[in-house]
N, C-alpha and C positions, 0 to 999 in steps of 0.2 A: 606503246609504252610512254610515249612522250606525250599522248592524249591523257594518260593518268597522272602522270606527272603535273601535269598542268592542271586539272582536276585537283587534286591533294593541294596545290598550291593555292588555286583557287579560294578551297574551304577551308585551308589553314589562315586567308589573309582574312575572311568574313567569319571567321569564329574570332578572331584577336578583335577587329574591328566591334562584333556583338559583344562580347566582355569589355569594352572598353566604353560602350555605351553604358553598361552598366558599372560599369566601378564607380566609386564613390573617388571625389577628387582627390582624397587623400582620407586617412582614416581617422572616423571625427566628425567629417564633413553631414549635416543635419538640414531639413528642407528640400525647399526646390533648386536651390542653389548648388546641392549635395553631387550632382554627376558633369559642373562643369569639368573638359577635357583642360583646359589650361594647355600647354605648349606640348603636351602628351608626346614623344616621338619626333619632336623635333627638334634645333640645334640649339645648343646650351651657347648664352654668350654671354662671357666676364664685363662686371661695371667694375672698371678698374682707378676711374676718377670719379670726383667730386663736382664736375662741370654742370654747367645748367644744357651746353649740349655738346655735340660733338664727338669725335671718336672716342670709344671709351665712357661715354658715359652715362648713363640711365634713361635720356630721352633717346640715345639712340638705339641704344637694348629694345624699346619698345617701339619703335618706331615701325619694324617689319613685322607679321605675322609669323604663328608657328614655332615659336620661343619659348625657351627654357630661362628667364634671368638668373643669377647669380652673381653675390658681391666679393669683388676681392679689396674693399674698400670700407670701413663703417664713418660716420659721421653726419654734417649735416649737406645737403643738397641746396644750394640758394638759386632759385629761380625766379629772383624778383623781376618783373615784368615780362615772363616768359607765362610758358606753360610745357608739360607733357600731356602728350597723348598718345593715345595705348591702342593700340591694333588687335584683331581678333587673336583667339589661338597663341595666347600668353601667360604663363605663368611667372611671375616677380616671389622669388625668393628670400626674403628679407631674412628671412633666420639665417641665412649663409654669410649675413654681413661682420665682419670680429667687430670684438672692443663692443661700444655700446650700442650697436646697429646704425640703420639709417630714418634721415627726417627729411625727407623735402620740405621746403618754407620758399614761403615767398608768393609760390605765385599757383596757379591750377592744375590739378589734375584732372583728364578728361578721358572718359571712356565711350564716349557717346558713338551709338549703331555697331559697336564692337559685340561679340559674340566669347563665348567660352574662356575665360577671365578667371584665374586665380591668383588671388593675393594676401598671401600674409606677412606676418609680422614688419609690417611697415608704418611709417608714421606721416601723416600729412597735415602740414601745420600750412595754415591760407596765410592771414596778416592784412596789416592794414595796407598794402601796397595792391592789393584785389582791388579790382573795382567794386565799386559798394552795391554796386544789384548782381554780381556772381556769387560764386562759393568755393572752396575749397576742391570737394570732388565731385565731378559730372556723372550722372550714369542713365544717360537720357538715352531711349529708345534699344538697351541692352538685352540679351536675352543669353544665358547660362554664363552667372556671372558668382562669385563667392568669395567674401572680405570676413579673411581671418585673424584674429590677433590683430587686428589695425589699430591704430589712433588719430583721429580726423581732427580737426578743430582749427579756433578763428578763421571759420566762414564769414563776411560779412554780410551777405544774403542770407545765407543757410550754412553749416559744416556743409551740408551733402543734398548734390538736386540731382531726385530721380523721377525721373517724365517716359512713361508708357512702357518702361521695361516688364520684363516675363523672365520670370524662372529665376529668385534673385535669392541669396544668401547672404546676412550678415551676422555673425555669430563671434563672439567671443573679445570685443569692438568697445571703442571708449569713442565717443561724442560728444564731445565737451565745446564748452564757451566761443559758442558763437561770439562773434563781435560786433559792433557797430556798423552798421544802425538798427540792425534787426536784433543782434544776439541767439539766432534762434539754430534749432538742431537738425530737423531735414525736414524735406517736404515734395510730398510725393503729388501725381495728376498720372491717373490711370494703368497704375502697372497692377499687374495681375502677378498674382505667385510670388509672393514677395515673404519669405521668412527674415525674420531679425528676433537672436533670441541669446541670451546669457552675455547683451551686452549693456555698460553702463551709460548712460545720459546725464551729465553731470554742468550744471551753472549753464546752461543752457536758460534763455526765459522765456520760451516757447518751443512747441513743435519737435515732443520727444517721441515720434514724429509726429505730421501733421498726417491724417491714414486717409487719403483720400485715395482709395485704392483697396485692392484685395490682399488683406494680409495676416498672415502668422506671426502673432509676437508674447513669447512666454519666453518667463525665467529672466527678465529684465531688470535693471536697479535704474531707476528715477529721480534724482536728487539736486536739490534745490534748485526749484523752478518756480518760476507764476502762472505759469499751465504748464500740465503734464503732455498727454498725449492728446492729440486735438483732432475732433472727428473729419472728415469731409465737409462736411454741410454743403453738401452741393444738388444741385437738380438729380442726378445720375446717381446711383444707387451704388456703396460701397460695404463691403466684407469684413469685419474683422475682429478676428478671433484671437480676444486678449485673456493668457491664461498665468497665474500663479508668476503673476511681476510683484516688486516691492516700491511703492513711490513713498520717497522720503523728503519732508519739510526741508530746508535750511535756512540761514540764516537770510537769505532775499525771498524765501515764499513766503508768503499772505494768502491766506485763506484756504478752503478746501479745494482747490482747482486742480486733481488731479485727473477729472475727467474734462473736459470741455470745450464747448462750440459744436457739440453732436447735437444733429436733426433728424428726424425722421426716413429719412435718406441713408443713415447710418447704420447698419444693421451688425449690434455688436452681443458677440459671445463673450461673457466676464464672466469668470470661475477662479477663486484660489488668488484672487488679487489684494494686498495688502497697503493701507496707508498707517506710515510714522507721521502724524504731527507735530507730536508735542518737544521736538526741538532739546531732549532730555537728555540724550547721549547713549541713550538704550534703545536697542531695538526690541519694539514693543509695540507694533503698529494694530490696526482692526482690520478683520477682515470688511471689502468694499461689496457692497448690494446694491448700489445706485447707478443707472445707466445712464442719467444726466439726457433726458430727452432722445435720446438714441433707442431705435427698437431693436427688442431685447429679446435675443435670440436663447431659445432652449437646447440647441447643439450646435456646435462649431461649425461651420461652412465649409470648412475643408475637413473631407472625409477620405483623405490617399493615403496610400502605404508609403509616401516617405517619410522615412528614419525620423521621428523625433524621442526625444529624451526627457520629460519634465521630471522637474525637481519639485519640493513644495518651494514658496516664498521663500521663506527664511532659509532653505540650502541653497537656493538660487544667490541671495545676496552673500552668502559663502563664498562662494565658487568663483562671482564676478569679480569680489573684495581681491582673490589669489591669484585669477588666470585673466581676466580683462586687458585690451589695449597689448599694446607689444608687447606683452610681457616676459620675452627670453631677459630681456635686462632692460629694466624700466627707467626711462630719462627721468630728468628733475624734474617737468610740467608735468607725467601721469603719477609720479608718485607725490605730488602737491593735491592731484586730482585723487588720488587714492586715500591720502590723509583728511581732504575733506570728507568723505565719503565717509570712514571709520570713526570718524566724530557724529556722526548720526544728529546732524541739526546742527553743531557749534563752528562750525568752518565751512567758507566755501561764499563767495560772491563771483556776481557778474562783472566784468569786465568791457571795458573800450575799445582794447585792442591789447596786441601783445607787449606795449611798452608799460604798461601797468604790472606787466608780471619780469621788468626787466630784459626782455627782449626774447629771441630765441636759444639766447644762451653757444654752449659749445656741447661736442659727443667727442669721446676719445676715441681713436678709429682703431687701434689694435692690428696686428697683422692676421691676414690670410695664410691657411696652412697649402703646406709645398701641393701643388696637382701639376704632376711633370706632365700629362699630354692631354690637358686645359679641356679636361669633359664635364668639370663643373664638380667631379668629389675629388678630395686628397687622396695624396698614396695611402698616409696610414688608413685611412679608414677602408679604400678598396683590398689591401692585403690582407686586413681582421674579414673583411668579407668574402673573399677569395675570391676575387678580379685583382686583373691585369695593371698596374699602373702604366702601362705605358702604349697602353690602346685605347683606344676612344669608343667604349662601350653603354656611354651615357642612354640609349635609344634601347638597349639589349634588355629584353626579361629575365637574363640570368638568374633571378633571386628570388623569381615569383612573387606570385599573390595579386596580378594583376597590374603588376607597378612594372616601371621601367627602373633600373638602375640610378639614377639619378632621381626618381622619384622617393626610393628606399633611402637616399642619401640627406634629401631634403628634410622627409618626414620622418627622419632619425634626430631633425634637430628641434623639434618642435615640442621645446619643454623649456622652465627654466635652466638655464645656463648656470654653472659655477664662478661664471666673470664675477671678481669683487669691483666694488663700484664704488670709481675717486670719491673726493669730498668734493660735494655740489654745490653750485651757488657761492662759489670763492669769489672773495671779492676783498682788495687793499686801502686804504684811504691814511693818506696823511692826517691827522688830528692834532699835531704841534710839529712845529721845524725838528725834530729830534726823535717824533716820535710815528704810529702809526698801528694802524685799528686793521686786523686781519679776521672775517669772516665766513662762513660755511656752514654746508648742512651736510650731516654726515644721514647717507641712507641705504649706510649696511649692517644690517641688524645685528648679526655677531661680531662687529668691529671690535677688537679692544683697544686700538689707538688711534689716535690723530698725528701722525708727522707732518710738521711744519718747518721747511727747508727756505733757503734763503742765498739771495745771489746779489753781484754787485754788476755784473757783467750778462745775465742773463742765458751761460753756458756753466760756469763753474756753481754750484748750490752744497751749502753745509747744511746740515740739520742744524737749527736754532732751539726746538720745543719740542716734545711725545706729551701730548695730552690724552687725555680719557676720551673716551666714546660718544660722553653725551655734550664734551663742549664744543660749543659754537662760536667762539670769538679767542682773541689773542693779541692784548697789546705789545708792539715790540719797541722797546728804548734803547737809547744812544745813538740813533742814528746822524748821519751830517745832515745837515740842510742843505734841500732842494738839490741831492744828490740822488740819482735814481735807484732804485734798488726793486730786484724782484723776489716775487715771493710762488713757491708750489706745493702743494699738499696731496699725498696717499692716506691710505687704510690702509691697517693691519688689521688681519683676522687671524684665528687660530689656523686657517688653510693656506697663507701667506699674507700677500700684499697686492694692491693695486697699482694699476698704471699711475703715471700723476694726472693731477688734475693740470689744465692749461694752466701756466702758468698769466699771472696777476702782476702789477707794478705799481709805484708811486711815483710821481713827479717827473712821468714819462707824455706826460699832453701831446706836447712838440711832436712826437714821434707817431702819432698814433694821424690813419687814416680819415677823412673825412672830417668832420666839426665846421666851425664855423664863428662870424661875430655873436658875440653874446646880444639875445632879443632885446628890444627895445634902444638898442644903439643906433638913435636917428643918424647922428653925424659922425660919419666916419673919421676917425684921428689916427693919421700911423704916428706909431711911435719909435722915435728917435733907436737905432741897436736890433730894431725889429725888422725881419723880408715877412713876404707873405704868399699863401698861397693863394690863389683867385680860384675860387670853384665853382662851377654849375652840376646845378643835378638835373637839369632836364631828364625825360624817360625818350623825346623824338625831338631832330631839329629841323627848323622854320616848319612848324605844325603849331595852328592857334588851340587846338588842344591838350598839348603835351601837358604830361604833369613833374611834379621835382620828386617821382617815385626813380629816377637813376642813380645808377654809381655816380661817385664822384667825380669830375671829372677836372681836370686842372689845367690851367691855361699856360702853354706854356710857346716856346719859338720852335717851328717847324726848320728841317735842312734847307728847306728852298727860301724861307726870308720868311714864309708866311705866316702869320699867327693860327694856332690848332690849340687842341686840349690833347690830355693823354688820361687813359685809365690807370696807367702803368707805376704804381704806386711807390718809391723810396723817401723818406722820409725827408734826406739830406739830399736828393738830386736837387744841383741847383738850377735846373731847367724850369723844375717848378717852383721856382721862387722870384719874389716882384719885391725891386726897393721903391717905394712911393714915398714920394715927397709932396709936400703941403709946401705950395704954391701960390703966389698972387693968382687970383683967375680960378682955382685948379688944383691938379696934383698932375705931377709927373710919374709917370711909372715905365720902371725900364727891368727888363730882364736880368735877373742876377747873375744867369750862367753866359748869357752871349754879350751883356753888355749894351743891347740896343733894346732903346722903345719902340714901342708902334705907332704905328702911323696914325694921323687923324680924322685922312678917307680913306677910299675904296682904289684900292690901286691891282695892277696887272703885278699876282707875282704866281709864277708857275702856269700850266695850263688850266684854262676852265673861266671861269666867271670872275670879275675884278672878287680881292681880297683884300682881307688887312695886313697889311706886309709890316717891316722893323727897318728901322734906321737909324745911325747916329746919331741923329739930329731930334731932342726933346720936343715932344709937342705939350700943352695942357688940356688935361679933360678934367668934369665934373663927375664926382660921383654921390647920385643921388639915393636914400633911402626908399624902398619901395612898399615895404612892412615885413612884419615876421610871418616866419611858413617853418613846417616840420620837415624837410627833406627824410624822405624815407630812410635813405642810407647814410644818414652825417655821421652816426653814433652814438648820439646824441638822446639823450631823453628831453631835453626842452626845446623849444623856436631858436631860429637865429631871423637877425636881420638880413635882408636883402637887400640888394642892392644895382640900378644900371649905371653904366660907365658910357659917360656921352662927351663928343667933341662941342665945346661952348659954339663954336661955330658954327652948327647944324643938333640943337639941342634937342631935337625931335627926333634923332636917329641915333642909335647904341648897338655895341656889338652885340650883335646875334648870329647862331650858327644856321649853314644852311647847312653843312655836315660837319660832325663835332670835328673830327680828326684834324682836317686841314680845310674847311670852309667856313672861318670868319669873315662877316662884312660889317659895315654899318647899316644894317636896316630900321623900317620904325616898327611900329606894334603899340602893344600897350604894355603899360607902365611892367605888372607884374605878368607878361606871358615868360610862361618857366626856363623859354632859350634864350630871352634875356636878362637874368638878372644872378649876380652874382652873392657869395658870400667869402668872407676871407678868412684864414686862418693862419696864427703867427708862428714864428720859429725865433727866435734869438740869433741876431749875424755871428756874433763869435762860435755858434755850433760849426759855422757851416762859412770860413770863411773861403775865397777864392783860391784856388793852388797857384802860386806864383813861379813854382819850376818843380820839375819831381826832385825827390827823394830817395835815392837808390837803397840807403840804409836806415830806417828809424831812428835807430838807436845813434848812429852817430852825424847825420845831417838834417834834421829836422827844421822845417824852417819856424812854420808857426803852429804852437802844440797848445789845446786847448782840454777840458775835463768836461765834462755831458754840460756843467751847469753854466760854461762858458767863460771862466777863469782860466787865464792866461798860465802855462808848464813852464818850469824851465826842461824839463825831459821827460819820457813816457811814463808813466804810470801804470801799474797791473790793473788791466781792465779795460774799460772804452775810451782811448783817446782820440780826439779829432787834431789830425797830422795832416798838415795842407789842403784841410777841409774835408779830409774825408774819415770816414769810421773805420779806428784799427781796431782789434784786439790783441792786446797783450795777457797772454796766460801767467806769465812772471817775470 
């Protein structure tokens, strides 16, 4: 009995195992890419922060094999000078993310020698902080791998390097604007079994892709390029079979180069393929008959029975227009890319990087619904299904069809969402002492209002304005001058309202992270009323190759004497703030919160290597201009001046870190290596003046009581007062 047992057990584990081979990764799934397993059966774990790593957050969801992701977090992911990468036997759930999903930015995504890979609705934005010969996402030497719903883009190499993979899927995909120095879209070296199909290629100016490889690519939108899809042209012989795509002119293509750089080498099946030239606004393209030197196959090279689905051209560029890129709720950059794209020729250029489009912007992150015993679906939706909330059934085929429970949960969400979507691209600006310019892009189709709410504190907001649906701007008058005020905006739709959008401010400078001397400021001048903040952005320290792709980092007095930076950002900590003075010789600069300067050598303070320590006693140093540079993270959209900070006595040697934290020295280098050289940014002293004894009661012992703009109280005021230097709020 216990031989059949074991028997029965046997073929009940290799029958789920052969159906599992065969299922499709989800339903939809198209290609060779169509039967990756993704984390199939095994442990579902919540990304519950926004971290670049760490417990809890994205890079380390993927860091193990055998995973189920899911988001209890939506917004954006900043991994500037980092990377993830992704381990076999993973599925990333991005539809599970609330609010407006998730973006990685900043820095790579890698998949490389990883295996059975499913990914959708995710967004992977590169940026200028990549190094200029990578890209966005790796998928080098992969095999049963499938990118659904994705949106890739500023690559500065490529969006996306795929090298010798097999059995690859991309379907349903927005690839857009490459960035500098290449601007270009993907590019492939030797992978076989490669579908890419119903996805868009947009302001890219090459390599939608480059096909130097075997591949399936129908049902495609092509738009405004300077070459379209670009053969191999290589010694070695490559495949592919291009059917019923749309390539469309815009406003940066030149000429008919929708095919090009194909050789004889290239062996391409074109069928049903359509070019729009004429830049009209109609879609109205001809059909394509010309192989552009490529030998010109009479039937497709792949002859297999996996699953495909073509459309003609023009349903295809339907279909892309509605369901491309992440589309459960599409951020402000794919629907900028979708509006160039609906303009058929009159919108849409190349791009440098992402500070050209305003940067990476912000995502509302919305909450996660209740899942009491964290198997990756919610109660409501396990009770309408009839599972257990309070057992961890995530793994179980309860509900058939080949799926696991959590699979049924995931791909339940795999549609446009009902989320209404803030007003985008809000952005404030003072325009006179009294007054100010409020703007946005509203991109919710059935909106019928615009509310534009207003705060003086940045907690309490009144509605000021309900405008119409289609405006975009909003002057607001009577304000005081250079008093700060913020500003937030929803939608209403006939089905409710939106989250707010982040909120915006005016005459908040001082307050705000990162900045810098305004560029071309050879000679440093403090000014008289003004501290300041000393910053480095290095990315590594004492490395002659570091770049100023780091957080900011602020110089300020360590416990033990020693001079260090902190990442640890307040606006008003007076730890990071320096009064300098202009000196004979010099400038003096001493810490605002401890009172001492630093020293002018290398002294013994704490354990470890001589340091730059603080003392009583002023010394004078020079501070030389070094030139302008972009620090990645200042916040900045234009240069600031740099700057090093040298002892007149040893002019050849400046602080530089050998570890940001607590290892300053005086060492030498050159003029601009990135761990030496500083940029400042000011605050006004009356913000932030020094506490001279506490205050038990605001209201009736205050000693010195100040307003944001640094006018002198005689008693608190409703709102933000600085009360012995530090930030109160008074509600009333």
């Amino acid at each position: 009995m216990k031989k059949l047992s074991l028997f029965f057990a046997l073929f009940f584990s290799l029958t789920v195992l052969s159906l599992q081979a065969q299922q499709p990764a989800f339903p939809g799934a198209e290609g060779f890419g169509a039967y990756a397993t993704g984390g199939r059966g095994g442990q579902v774990v919540h990304v519950t922060n926004l971290n670049a790593s760490g417990a809890g957050s994205l890079a380390d969801a993927v860091s193990q094999p055998n995973r189920i992701v899911v988001f209890d977090v939506g917004g954006v992911i900043n991994i500037t000078n980092a990377s993830i990468t992704i381990k076999s036997n993973i599925t990333i759930a991005g539809q599970t993310a609330p609010g407006e999903g998730i973006t990685i930015y900043g820095g790579r995504v890698i998949a490389s020698k990883s295996s059975n890979i499913i990914i959708r609705y995710l967004r992977m934005r590169g940026g200028k902080s990549i190094d200029s010969s990578k890209c966005t996402l790796t998928l080098d030497e992969c095999q049963n791998v499938i990118l659904d719903h994705c949106s890739i883009s500023w690559g500065p190499w490529d969006d996306v390097h795929i090298k010798d993979a097999n059995n690859i899927t991309w379907q349903h995909c927005i690839i857009s604007e490459g960035i500098e120095p290449q601007r270009f879209g993907s590019i492939t070296d030797g992978t076989r079994n490669w579908t890419v199909h119903h996805c868009l290629w947009a302001n890219n100016k090459s390599r939608n892709p480059k096909m130097k490889c075997y591949i399936q690519y129908y049902n495609n939108v092509v738009y405004n390029y300077s070459m379209g899809i670009i053969g191999g042209h290589s010694a070695a012989d490559n495949y592919q079979d291009v059917m019923n795509n749309y390539f469309i002119a815009g406003p940066s293509t030149t000429g008919d180069k929708y095919f090009d750089d194909w050789t004889n080498t290239d062996h391409l099946y074109s069928t049903g393929n359509y070019y729009d030239g004429n830049k009209d606004g109609t879609l109205n393209g001809r059909l394509i008959t010309d192989y552009h030197q490529a030998t010109a196959m009479q039937q497709p090279y792949f002859q297999s029975s996996k699953t495909v689905h073509l459309e003609s051209a023009a349903q295809a560029y339907a279909t892309v227009a509605d369901q491309c890129g992440a589309s459960r709720v599409r951020d402000s950059h794919d629907l900028r890319i979708i509006d160039h794209l609906i303009s058929l020729g009159t919108r849409g250029a190349f791009i440098a990087s992402e500070d050209d489009l305003g940067g990476i912007g912000t995502l509302t992150g919305g909450a996660a619904p209740r899942d009491t015993d964290r198997d990756g679906m919610p109660d409501d939706w396990e009770r309408a299904n009839g599972l257990n909330p309070n057992a961890n059934d995530a793994a179980a085929y309860t509900l058939g069809g080949g799926y696991t429970n959590i699979e049924h949960y995931i791909n339940s969400l795999a549609a446009k969402s009902n989320y209404i979507i803030c007003p985008q691209a809000v952005t404030a600006k003072a325009t006179a002492s009294t007054k100010a310019r409020i703007t946005w892009t509203n991109m919710q189709e059935d909106a019928t209002a615009i509310v534009i709410e207003q705060s003086e504190d940045g907690v309490n907001f009144v509605e000021i304005k309900r405008v119409a649906p289609k405006t975009t701007s909003l002057t607001v008058t009577g304000l005081t001058a250079k008093k700060v005020y913020y500003f937030r905006l929803k939608t209403i739709t006939p089905e409710g309202e939106s989250d707010y959008s982040p909120t915006v401010a005016i005459n908040d400078e001082f307050m705000r992270p990162g900045g810098g001397t305004p560029a071309g400021t050879r000679t440093f001048s403090p000014v008289a009323g003004k501290l300041y903040r000393i910053i480095n952005y290095a990315t590594i320290p004492f490395n002659s190759g570091t770049t100023l792709g780091g957080s900011p980092k602020y110089l300020c007095c360590n416990a033990n004497g020693s001079l260090g930076t902190t990442d640890n950002y307040t606006w008003d900590d007076h730890a990071l703030m320096w009064e300098i003075t202009a000196v004979e010789g010099g400038y003096q600069i001493r810490n605002f919160g401890t009172g001492l300067y630093f020293t002018a050598n290398n002294v013994s303070v704490g354990s470890g290597n001589p340091r730059i320590g603080t003392t009583a006693t002023p010394s004078v140093f020079t501070i030389t201009y070094t030139g302008d540079q972009s620090p990645a993270q200042s916040g900045l959209s234009t240069a600031v001046s740099m700057y090093r900070i040298n002892s007149p006595a040893a002019s050849n040697y400046q602080i530089r870190a050998r570890g940001f934290a607590d290892d300053w020295f005086w060492g030498s280098g050159t003029l601009d290596r990135a761990d030496m050289i500083f940029t400042f940014s000011d605050v006004d002293r009356g913000l932030v003046d020094p506490i001279s004894h506490p205050a038990a009661d605001i209201a009736t012992r205050p000693t010195t009581i100040y307003n944001l703009q640094g006018q002198p109280l005689s008693k608190p005021q409703k709102g933000i007062n600085i009360i012995n230097g530090k930030k109160v709020l008074l509600a009333k």
